[in-house]
Steps between C-alpha positions, in 0.01 A plus 500: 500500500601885404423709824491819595540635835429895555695582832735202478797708658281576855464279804255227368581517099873401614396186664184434237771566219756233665216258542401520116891520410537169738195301297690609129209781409592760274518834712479855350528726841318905425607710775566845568836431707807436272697226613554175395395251829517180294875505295344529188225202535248703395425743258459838662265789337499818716148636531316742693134362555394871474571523142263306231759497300780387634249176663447473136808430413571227698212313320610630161856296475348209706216252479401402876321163643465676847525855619545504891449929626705515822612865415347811714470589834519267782553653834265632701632770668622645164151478334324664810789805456414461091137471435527620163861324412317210658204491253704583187722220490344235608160595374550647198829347420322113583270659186772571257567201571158278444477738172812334373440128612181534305583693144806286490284188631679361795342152631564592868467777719679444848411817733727586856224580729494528842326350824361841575299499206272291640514751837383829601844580647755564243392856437623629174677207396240251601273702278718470196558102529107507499479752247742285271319205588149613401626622168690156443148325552314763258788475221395121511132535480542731189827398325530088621828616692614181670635560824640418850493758777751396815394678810876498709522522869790556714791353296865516618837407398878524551510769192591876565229684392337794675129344478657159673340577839689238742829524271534869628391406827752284598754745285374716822543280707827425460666799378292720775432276773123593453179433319247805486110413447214737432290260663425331796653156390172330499398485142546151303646419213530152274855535370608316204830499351556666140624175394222336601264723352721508148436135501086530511525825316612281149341157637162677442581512093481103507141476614176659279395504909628788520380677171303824592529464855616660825752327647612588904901462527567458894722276731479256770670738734245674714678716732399855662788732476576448895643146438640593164739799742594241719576222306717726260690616848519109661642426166753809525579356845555933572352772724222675248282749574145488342265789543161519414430817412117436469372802260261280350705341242255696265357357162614116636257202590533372869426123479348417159454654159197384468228781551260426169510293221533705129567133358494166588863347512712154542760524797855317412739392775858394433564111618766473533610797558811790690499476853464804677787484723706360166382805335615750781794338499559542124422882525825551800742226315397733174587828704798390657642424115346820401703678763824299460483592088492863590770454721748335264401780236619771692 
């Protein structure tokens, strides 16, 4: 298969674009950032989902079995400082998008959603998964768009990137001897590793299952973010402080996503999957190289 994956330099198109590289796919990665992640693997197009044109002309060279559309905005606190930022990319860029999956007549439509589309937290962001999602559904009513929408929850991994939650808490951790949380340390979250999720994120193109559904992407590891602290400082084996500032941790859910139901959806689960301790430990042993590199450099 020929596949294209918009956003495959961020956090979750590097480990979806390793997990189709690993299974011998054909990747073409679009992406606004300039740099080459995979050592010349794939083909890289730069592209700016903001322009018609230049979406357009990643279709134009290419002929695509699957277009995944991980590009956009993805943290939270960005998109409630960014309403408008927020709703341009990954509204009206997810539309430049569709537009060009159906005049050049893609097969598949894989969409990067998120669990708080299906929640009335989420604020501004939350609003433009749903958005994107309701337009998804309408562009297959009217123009047969096949499709897979994957709702992603609270997914990790020992990568540095600044939307990695736990990565750049334990990077706090150990660099600062401290972990800072807007909350109170009682809201709960179903980590999965990006790995993990990679996996079911191109297992879902080998089953017509999955074909113009919504697909839930969580883990096995229910945790609030109390035990997640302490287990990243037993782990450390160090003195850590962790303060809970407790503003409200505005725009986040508290123990579920769940608040109404736009569209029904199938929930996957990794078996086997990362450990959550194995993954924490991943993140320091990846830090501690990270640390050592820049050492040696200078």
């Amino acid at each position: 298969m020929r596949i294209a994956v918009f956003g495959g330099n961020g956090f979750l198109g590097y480990h979806l674009v390793s997990e189709l590289l690993r299974r011998s796919y054909k990747v073409t990665v679009a992406d606004i950032q300039e740099k080459d992640a995979f050592q010349g693997q794939v083909q890289y197009v730069r592209c700016d989902i903001l322009s018609i044109d230049a979406v357009k002309n990643v279709f134009a060279t290419n002929k695509f079995d699957v277009v995944y559309n991980l590009a956009g905005f993805s943290n939270l606190e960005e998109a409630l400082e960014e309403p408008i930022r927020t709703m341009q990319l990954n509204v009206i860029g997810n539309l430049h998008i569709i537009e060009s999956c159906i005049e050049y007549k893609v097969p598949k439509y894989v969409y990067a959603s998120s669990a708080y589309a299906v929640s009335n937290k989420g604020s501004f962001y939350g609003i433009s998964k749903l958005t994107s999602e309701k337009l998804i559904e309408e562009y297959h009513k009217k123009h047969g768009l096949n499709f897979t929408i994957l709702r992603y929850g609270s997914v990790y991994s020992e990568q540095n990137f600044n939307n990695n939650y736990i990565y750049q808490i334990v990077k706090s951790a150990i660099f600062h001897k401290r972990i800072e949380h807007k909350g109170d340390g009682l809201e709960v979250r179903e980590y999965i590793h990006a790995e993990d999720v990679a996996k079911l994120s191109v297992d879902i193109l080998n089953s017509p299952e999955f074909d113009n559904t919504h697909v839930m992407l969580t883990g096995n590891e229910r945790l609030d973010r109390k035990s997640l602290f302490n287990m990243i400082k037993e782990i450390l084996d160090e003195p850590i402080d962790i303060v809970y500032e407790n503003t409200g941790y505005s725009g986040h859910y508290r123990y579920t996503p769940y608040a109404f139901t736009p569209s029904v959806g199938k929930k996957l689960i990794a078996n086997p999957h990362i450990d959550m301790g194995q993954g924490i430990l991943e993140c320091i042993r990846a830090i501690y190289n990270e640390q050592q590199e820049s050492e040696q450099n200078t």
